[in-house]
C-alpha positions in Angstrom: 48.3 26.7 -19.7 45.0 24.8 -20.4 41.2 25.7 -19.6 40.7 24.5 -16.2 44.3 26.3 -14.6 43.3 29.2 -16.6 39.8 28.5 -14.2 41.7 27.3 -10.8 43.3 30.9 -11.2 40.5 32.8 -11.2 38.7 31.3 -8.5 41.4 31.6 -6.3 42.1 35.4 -6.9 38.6 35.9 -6.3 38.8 33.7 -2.9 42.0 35.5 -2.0 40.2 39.2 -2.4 37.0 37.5 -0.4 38.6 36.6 2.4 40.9 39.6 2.7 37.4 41.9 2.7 36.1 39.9 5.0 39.0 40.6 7.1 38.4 44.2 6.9 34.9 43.9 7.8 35.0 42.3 10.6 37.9 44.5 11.5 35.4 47.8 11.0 32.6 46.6 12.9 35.2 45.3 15.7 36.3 49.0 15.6 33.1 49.8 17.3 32.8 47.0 19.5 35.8 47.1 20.8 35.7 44.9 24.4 34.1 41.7 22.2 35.5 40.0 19.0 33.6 37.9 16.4 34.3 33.8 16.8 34.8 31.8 14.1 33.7 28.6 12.5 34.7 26.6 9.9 32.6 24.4 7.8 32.9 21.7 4.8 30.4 21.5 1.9 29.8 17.5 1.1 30.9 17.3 -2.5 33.4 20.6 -2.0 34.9 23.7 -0.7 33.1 25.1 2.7 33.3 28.0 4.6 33.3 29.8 7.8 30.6 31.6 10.0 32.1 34.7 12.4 29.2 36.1 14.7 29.6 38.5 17.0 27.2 39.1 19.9 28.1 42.6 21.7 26.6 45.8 22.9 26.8 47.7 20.0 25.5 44.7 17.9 23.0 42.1 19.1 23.9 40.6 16.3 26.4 40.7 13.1 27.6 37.9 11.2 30.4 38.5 8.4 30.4 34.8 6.3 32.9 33.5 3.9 32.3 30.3 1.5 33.3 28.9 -1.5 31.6 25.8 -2.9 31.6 23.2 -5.4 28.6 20.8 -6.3 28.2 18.3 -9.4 24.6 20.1 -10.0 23.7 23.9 -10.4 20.7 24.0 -7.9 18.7 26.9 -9.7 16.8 27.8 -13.2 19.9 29.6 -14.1 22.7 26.4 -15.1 22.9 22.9 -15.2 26.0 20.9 -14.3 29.1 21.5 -12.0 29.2 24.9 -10.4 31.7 26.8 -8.1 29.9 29.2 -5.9 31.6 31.8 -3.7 30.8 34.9 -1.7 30.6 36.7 1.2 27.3 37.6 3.0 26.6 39.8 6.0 24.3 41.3 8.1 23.7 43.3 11.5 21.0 43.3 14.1 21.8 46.2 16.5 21.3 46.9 20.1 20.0 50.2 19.6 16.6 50.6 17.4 17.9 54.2 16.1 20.9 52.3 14.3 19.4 50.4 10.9 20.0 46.6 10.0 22.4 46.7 7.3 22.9 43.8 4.8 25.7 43.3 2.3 26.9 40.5 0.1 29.0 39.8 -3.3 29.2 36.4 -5.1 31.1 35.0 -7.8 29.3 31.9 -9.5 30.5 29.5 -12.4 29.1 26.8 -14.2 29.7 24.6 -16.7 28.5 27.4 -19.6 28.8 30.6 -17.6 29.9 33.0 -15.2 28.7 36.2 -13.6 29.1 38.0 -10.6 25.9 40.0 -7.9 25.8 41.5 -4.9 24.5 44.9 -3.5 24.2 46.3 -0.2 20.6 47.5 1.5 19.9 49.9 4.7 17.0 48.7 6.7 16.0 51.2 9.7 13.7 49.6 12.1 11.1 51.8 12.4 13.4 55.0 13.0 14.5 56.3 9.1 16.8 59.4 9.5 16.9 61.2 5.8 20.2 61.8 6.0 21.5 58.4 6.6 19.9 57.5 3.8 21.5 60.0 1.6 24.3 59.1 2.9 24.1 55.1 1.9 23.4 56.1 -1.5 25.5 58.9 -2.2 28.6 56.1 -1.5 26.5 53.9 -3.7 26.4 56.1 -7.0 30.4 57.4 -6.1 30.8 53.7 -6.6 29.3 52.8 -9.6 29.3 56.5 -11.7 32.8 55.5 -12.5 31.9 52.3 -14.6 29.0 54.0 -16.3 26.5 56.8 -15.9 23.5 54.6 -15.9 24.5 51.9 -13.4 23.5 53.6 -9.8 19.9 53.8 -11.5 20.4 50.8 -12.9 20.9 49.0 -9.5 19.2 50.9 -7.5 16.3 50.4 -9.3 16.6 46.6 -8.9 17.1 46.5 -5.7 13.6 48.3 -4.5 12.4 45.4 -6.8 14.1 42.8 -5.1 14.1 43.9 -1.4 10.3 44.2 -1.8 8.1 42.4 0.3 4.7 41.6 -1.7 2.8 40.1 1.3 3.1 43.3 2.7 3.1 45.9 -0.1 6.1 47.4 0.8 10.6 47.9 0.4 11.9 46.2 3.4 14.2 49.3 4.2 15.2 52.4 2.4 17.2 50.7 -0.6 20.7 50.4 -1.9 22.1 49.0 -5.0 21.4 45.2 -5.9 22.9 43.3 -9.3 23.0 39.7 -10.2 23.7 37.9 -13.5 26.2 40.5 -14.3 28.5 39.4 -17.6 29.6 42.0 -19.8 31.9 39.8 -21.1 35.5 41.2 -19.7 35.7 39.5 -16.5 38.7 41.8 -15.5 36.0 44.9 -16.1 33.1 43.3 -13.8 35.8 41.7 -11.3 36.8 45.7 -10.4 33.2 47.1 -10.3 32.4 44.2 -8.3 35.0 44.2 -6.1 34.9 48.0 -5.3 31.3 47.4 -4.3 32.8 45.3 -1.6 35.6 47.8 -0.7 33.2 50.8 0.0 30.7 49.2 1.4 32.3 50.2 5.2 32.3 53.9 3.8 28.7 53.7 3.5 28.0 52.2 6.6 30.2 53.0 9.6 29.7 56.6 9.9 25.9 56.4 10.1 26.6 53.8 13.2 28.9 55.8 14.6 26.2 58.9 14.8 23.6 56.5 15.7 24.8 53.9 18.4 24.6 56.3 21.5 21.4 57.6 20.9 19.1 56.9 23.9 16.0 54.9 22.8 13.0 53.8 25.0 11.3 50.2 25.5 8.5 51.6 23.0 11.5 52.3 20.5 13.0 48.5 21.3 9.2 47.0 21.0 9.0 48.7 17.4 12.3 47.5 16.5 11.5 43.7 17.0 8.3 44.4 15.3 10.0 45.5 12.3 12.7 42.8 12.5 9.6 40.1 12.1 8.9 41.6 8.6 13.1 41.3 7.8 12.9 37.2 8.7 9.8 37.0 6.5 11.8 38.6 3.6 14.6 36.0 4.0 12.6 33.3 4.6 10.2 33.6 1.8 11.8 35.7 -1.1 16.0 36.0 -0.9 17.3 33.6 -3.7 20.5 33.8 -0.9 18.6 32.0 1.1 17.6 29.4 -1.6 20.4 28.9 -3.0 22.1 27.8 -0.1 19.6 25.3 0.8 19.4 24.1 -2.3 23.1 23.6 -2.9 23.7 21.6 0.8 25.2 24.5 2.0 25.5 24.9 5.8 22.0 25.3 7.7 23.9 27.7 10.5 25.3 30.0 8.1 22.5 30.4 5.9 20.2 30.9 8.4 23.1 33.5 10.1 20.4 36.6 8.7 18.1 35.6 11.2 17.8 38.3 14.0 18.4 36.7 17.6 15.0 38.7 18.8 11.8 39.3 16.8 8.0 39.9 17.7 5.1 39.4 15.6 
């Protein structure tokens, strides 16, 4: 078996576990919406691979988007690689109806290039302008059960880097309460990082669903709604400005409607 079906492998067991996760996730936030269902589109990259957006517009969520791609160009976009690359991920996020119930954003890539490989991801709670202690305990109690078994230091580790990367400098401040965030990550076994990674992915719904499921009912006035959208305005400035997502994508060719999926459908500045 040479090199490149040694590669071909790879990518497609990672592709395989993507899209079944992104199965389930859309399956978990359906479990809350019950009378609406995401919609699905497919898209093609020009030199390679594509993807597929699934939004869902509902009265739970005002927004969520769950999006799948995998991608190939003849030239890594970013500081990081030169060459052909294959990209692939999922990314999601939620905008919900109700103010008391946080934005939530999660994603998990897989890049290669001609040199390298590495995997990144994380998951972040945003509350918009309501932050309940005890969902945030709660977010990163599931983070550090999911990292303490591949080493003491990680939930530190990665929670550390993501206050540094969710920050917004314009502003001086996090955009939400944290969560874990890793990139560039290589020990060297790629079977070792493939299960950390993927279990990231896997209980991220654990860390999630039971804070919306205490929070969706909760009544909530026009003042709360106002603050919301207020606080939404500072989440598009993050994406706009500092995500490397968000870059990335741009810079690659990638699909203008699924990059820009993060946006909130409301905001007020």
């Amino acid at each position: 078996m040479n090199d490149a079906t040694i590669q071909s492998n790879r990518q497609a067991e990672i592709v395989t576990f993507l899209k079944e996760l992104r199965n389930e996730l859309i399956d978990g936030f359906e479990s809350l919406e019950p009378l609406k269902h995401f919609e699905r589109q497919s898209w093609q990259h020009p030199h390679g691979g594509g993807g597929e957006i699934s939004c869902l517009y509902g009265d739970v969520f005002e927004k969520a988007a769950v999006n799948w791609s995998g991608v190939y160009g003849k030239e890594f976009p970013m500081s990081d690689g030169t060459g052909p690359f294959f990209a692939t991920g999922i990314s999601l996020i939620t905008h919900m109806l109700n103010p008391h119930a946080p934005t939530v954003h999660f994603n998990i890539r897989y890049i290669e290039t001609k040199d390298s490989w590495w995997f990144g991801g994380g998951y972040d709670l945003t509350p918009m302008g309501f932050p309940y202690e005890e969902d945030t305990q709660h977010f990163h109690r599931i983070a550090r059960e999911t990292l303490d078994p591949f080493g003491n230091d990680l939930y530190l580790k990665f929670s550390q880097a993501a206050k540094e990367y969710f920050y917004l400098p314009h502003r001086h401040k996090e955009r939400g309460v944290g969560g874990i965030f890793f990139d560039h990550y290589n020990t060297g076994n790629i079977d070792c990082d493939f299960m950390l990674w993927s279990t990231v992915g896997k209980t991220f719904l654990e860390a999630i669903l039971p804070i919306y499921r205490l929070r969706i009912d909760q009544p909530y006035s026009p003042k709360d709604k106002d603050l919301q959208l207020s606080l939404r305005a500072h989440y598009v400035e993050f994406n706009l400005l500092y995500d490397r997502g968000t870059k990335f994508g741009f810079l690659s060719g990638g699909n203008p409607e699924a990059i820009l999926c993060s946006m909130p459908p409301l905001a007020k500045w």
